[in-house]
C-alpha positions in Angstrom: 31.1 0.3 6.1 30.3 3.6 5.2 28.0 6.1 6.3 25.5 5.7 4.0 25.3 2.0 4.5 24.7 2.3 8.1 21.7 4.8 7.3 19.6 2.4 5.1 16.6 1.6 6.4 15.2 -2.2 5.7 11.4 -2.9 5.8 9.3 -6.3 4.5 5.9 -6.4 3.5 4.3 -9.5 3.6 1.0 -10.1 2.0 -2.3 -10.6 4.1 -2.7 -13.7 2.2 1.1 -15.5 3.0 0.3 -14.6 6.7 -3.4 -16.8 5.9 -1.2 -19.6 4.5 1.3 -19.8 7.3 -1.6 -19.7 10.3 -2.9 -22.5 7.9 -0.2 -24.9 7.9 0.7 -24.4 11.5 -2.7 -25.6 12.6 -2.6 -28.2 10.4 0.2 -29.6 11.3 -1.4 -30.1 14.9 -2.3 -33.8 16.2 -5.8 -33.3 15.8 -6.8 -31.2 13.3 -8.5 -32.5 10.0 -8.7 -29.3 8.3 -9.1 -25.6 8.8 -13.0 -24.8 8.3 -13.8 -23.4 5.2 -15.6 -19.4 5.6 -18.8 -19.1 5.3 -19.6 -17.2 1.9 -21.1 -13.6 2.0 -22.4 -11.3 -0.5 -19.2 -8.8 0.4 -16.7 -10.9 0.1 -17.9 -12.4 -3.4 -18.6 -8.8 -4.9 -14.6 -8.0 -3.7 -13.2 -11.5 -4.8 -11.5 -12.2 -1.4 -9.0 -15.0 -2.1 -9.9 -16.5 1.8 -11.6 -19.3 1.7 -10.3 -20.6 5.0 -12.3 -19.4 8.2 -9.1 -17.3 9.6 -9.8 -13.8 10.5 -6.4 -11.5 11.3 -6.1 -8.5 12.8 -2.9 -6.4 13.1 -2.1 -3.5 15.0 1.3 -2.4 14.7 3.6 -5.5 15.1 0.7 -7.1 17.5 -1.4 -9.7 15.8 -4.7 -11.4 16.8 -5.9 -14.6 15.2 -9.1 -16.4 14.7 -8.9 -19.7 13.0 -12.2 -21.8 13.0 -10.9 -25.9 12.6 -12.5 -29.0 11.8 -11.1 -32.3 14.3 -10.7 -35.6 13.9 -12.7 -38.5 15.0 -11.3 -38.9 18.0 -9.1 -36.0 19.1 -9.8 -33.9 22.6 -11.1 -30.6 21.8 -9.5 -28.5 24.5 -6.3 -29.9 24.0 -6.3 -29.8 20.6 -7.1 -26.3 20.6 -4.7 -25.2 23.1 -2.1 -27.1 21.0 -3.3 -25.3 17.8 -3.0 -21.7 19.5 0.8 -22.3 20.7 1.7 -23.6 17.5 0.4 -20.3 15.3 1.8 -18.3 17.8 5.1 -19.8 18.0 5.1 -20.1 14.0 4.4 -16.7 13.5 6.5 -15.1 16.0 9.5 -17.2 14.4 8.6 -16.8 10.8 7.2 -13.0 11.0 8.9 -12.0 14.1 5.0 -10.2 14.6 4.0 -10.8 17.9 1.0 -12.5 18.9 -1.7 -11.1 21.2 -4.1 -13.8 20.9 -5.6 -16.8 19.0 -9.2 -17.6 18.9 -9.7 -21.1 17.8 -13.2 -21.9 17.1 -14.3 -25.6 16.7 -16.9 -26.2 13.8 -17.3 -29.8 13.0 -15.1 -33.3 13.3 -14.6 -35.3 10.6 -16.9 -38.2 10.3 -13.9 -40.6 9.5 
């Protein structure tokens, strides 16, 4: 190896949008879970065509991550353990997929599924 190759410096960007879809499919993929809550439309984000239509919020400082995911459960599942099951799988998913690590995840409740 040379001495230029061990000077190269390797960065990723990942888009705000792939980190939405990967919280997504982690908490749906939770015993539980019907669907991640839809967000609730404001004048703001219509004027600025946000792409979110899910109810997660993210917020990143530095490599530290903080997640708020609102979810819809099923008929009969346990809310606290459902929710405690949701917030270690998005944090294990995105540690392991983003190697970002993960301060915290809000998991807000906002309806179960009728059937």
């Amino acid at each position: 190896m040379s001495q230029f190759d061990s000077n190269i410096n390797k960065s990723l960007r990942v888009s705000q949008d792939v980190v939405i879809d990967i919280i997504a499919n982690a908490a749906m993929e939770v015993d539980g879970v019907y669907a991640v809550a839809s967000a609730k439309k404001k004048p703001k984000n219509l004027i600025l065509k946000d792409k979110n239509t899910r109810d997660i919020k993210i917020e990143l400082a530095g490599d530290v991550l903080a997640v708020t995911v609102g979810v819809i459960l099923e008929r009969d599942a346990k809310a606290v353990i459902t929710a405690e099951n949701v917030q270690n799988k998005i944090k294990s998913t995105v540690q392991n997929m983003l190697n970002l690590t993960v301060a915290k995840v809000n998991v807000n409740i906002r309806d179960a599924a009728a059937e």
